[in-house]
BALO-554308 format. One record per atom (N, C-alpha, C): atom name; x, y, z; residue in three letters. Coordinates in steps of 0.05 Angstrom, whole numbers. Layout:
! BALO-554308
LUMSE  atome      xx      yy      zz  residu
LUMSE     CA       X       Y       Z     Ala
...
//
This chain:
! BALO-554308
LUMSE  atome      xx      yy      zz  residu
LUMSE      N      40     136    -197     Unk
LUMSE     CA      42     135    -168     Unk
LUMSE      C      59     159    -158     Unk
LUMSE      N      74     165    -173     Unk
LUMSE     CA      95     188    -159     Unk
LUMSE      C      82     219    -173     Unk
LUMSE      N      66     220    -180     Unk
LUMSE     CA      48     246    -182     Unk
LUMSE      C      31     242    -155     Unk
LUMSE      N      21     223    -147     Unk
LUMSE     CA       0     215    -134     Unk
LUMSE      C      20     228     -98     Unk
LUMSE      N      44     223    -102     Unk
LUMSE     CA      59     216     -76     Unk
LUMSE      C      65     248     -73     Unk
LUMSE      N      72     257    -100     Unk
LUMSE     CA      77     289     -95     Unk
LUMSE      C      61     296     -89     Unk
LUMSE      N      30     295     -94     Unk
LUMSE     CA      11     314     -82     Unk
LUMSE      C      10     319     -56     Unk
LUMSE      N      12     287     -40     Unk
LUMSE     CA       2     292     -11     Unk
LUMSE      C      34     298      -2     Unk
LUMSE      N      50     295      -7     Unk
LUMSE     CA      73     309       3     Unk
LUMSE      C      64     332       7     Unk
LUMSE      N      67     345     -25     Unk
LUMSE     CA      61     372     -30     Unk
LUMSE      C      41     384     -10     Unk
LUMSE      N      21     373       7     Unk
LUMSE     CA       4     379      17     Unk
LUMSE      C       8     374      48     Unk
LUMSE      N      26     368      55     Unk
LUMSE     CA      31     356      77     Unk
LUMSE      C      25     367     107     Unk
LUMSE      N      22     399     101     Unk
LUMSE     CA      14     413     132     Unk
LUMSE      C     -18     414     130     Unk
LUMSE      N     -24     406     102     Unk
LUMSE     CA     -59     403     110     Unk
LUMSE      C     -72     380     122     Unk
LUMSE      N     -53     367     129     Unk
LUMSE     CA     -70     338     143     Unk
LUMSE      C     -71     335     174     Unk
LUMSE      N    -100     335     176     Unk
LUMSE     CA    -110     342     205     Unk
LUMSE      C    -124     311     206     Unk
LUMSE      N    -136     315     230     Unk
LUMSE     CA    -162     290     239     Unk
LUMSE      C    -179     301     263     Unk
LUMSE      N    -193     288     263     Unk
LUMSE     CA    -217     281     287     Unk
LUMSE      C    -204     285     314     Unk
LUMSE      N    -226     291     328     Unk
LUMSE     CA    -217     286     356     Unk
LUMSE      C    -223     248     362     Unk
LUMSE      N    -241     245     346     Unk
LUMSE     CA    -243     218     347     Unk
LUMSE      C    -219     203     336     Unk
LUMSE      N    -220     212     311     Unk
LUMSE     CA    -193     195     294     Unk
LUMSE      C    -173     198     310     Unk
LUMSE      N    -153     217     330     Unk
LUMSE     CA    -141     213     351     Unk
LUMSE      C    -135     187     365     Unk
LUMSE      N    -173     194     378     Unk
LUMSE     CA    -167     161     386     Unk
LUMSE      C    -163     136     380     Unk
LUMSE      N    -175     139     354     Unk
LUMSE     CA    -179     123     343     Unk
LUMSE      C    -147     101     333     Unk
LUMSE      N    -133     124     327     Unk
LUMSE     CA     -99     121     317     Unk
LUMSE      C     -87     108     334     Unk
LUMSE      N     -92     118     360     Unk
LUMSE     CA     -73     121     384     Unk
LUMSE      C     -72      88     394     Unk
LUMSE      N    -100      83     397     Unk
LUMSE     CA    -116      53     410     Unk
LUMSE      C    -107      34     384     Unk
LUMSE      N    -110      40     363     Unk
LUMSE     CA    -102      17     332     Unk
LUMSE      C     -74      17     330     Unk
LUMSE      N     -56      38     334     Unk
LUMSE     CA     -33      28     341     Unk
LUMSE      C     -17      31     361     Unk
LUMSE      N     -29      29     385     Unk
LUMSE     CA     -25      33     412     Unk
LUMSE      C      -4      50     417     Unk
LUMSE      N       2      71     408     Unk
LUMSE     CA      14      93     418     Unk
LUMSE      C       9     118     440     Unk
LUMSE      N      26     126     450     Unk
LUMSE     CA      25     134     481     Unk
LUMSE      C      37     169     471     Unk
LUMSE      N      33     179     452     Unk
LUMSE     CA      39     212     451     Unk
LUMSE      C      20     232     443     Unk
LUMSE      N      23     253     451     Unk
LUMSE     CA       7     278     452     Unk
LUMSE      C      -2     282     422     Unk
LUMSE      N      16     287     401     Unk
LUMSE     CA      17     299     372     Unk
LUMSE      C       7     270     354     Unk
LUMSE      N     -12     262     349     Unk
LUMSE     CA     -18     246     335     Unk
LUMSE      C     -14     254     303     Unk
LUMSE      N     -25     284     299     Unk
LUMSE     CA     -27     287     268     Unk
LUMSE      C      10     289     268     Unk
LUMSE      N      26     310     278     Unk
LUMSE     CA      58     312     273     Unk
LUMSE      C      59     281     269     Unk
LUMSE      N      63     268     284     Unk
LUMSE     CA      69     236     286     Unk
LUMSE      C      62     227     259     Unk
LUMSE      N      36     228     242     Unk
LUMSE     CA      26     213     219     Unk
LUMSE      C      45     231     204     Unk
LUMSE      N      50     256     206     Unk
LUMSE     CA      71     279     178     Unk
LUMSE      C      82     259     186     Unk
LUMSE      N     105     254     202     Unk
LUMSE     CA     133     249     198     Unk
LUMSE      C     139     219     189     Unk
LUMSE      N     115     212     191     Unk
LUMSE     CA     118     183     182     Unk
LUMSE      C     107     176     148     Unk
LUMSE      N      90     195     145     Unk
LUMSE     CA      78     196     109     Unk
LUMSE      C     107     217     102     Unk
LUMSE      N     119     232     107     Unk
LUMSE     CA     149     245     101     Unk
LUMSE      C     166     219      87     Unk
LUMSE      N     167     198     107     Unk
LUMSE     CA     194     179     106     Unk
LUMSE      C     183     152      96     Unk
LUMSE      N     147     148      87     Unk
LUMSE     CA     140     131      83     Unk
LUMSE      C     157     114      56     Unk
LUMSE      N     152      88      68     Unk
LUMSE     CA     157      68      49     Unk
LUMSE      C     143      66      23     Unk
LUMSE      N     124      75      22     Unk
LUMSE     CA     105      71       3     Unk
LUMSE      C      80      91       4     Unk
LUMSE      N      65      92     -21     Unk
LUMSE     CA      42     114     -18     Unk
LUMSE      C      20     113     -34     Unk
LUMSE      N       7      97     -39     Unk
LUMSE     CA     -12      89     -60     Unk
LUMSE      C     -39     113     -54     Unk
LUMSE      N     -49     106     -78     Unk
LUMSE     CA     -77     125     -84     Unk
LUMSE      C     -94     105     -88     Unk
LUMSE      N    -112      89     -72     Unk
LUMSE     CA    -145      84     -84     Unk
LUMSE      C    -158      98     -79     Unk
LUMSE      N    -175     103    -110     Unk
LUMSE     CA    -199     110    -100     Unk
LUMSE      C    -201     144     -83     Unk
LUMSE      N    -214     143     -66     Unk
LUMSE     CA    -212     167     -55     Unk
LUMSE      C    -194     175     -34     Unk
LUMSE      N    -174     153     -23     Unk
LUMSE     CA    -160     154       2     Unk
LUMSE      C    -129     151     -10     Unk
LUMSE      N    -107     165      -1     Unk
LUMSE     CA     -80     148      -3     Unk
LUMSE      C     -84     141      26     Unk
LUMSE      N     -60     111      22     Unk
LUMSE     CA     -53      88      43     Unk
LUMSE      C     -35      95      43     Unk
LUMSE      N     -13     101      66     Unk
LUMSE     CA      19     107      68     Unk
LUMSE      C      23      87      91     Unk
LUMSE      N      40      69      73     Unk
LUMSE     CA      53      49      87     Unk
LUMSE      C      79      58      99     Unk
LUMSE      N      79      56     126     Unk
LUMSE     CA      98      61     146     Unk
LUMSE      C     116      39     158     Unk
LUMSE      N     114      14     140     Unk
LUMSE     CA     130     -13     148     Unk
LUMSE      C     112     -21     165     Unk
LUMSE      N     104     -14     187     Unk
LUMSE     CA      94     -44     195     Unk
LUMSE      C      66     -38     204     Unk
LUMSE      N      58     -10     194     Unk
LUMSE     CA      29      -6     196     Unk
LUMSE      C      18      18     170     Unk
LUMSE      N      -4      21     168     Unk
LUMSE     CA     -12      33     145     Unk
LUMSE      C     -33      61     152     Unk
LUMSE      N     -22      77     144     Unk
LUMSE     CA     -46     104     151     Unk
LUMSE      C     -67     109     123     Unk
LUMSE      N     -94     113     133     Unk
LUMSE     CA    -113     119     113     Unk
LUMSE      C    -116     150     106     Unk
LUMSE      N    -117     166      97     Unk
LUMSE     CA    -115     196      88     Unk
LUMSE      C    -134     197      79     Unk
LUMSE      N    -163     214      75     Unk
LUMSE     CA    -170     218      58     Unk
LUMSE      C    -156     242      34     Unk
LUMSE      N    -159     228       7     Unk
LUMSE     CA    -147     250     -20     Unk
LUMSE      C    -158     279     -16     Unk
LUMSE      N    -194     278     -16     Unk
LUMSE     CA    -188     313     -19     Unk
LUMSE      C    -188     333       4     Unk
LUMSE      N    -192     313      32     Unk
LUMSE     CA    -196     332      50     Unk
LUMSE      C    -171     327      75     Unk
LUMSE      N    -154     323      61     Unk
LUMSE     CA    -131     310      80     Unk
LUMSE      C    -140     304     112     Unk
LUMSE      N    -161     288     114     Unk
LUMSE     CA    -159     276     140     Unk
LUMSE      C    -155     254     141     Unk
LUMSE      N    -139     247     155     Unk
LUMSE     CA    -127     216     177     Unk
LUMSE      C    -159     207     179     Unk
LUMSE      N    -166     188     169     Unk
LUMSE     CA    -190     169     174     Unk
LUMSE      C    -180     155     204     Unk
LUMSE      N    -158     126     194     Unk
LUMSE     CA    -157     109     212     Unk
LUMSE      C    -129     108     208     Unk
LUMSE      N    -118      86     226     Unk
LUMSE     CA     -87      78     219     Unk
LUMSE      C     -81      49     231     Unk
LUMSE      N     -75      30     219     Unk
LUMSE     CA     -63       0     230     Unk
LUMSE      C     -47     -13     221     Unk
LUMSE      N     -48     -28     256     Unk
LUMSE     CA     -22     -42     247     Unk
LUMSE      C     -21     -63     227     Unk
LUMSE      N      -5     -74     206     Unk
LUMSE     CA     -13     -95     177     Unk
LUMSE      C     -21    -120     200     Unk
LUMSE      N      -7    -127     223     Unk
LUMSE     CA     -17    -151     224     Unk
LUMSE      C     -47    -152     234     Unk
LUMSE      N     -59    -135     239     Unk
LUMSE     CA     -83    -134     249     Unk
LUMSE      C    -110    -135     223     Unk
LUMSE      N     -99    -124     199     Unk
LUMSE     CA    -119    -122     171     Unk
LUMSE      C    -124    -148     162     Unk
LUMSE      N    -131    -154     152     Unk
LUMSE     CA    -131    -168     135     Unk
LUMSE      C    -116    -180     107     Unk
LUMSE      N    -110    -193     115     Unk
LUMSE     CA     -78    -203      94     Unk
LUMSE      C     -90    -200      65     Unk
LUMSE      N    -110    -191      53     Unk
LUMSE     CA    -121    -198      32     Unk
LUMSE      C    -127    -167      27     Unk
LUMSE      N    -130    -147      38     Unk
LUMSE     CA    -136    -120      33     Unk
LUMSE      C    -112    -113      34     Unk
LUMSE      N     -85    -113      56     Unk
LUMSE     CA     -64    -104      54     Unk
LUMSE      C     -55    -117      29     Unk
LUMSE      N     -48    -135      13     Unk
LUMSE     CA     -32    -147     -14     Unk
LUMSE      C     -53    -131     -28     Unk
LUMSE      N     -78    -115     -38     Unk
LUMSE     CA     -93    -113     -53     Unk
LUMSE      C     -79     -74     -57     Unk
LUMSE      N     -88     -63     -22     Unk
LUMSE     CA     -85     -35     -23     Unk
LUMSE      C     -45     -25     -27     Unk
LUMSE      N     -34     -40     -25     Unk
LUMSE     CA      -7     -36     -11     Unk
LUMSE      C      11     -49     -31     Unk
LUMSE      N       0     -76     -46     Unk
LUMSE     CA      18     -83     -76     Unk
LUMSE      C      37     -97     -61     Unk
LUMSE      N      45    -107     -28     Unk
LUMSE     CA      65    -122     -15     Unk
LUMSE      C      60    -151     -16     Unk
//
């Protein structure tokens, strides 16, 4: 896991998104600021946690989870845990 956590650290000014995924972030965890990708850095920076499935790391941010894709560092989606599914978060996240 902590090879897995250095990479996207290590990688950390390459993670962009969508003009969609924007929205997409903003409306899933109802946030009201300009900088959505700075916002996901500083929070995969200080994350709690950082798993690798598969083709995506999950960076758990306490009380919501960001999707990354591994090789092309984009922000897919981002939510809040109580909104997932209690059975995918214990599966992706190990909480």
């Amino acid at each position: 896991m902590k090879k897995f956590m250095h990479e996207l650290l290590k990688n950390i000014n390459k993670i962009h998104t969508t003009p969609m995924g924007i929205i997409r972030i903003k409306n899933n965890l109802e946030l009201n600021i300009n900088d959505i990708v700075e916002w996901c850095k500083e929070k995969t920076i200080i994350a709690k946690k950082i798993i690798l499935n598969g083709k995506n790391w999950y960076v758990d941010i306490g009380d919501s989870i960001i999707t990354i894709n591994k090789n092309s560092y984009t922000i897919i989606t981002a939510h809040k845990k109580c909104n997932l599914n209690k059975g995918l978060v214990l599966r992706i996240t190990g909480l």
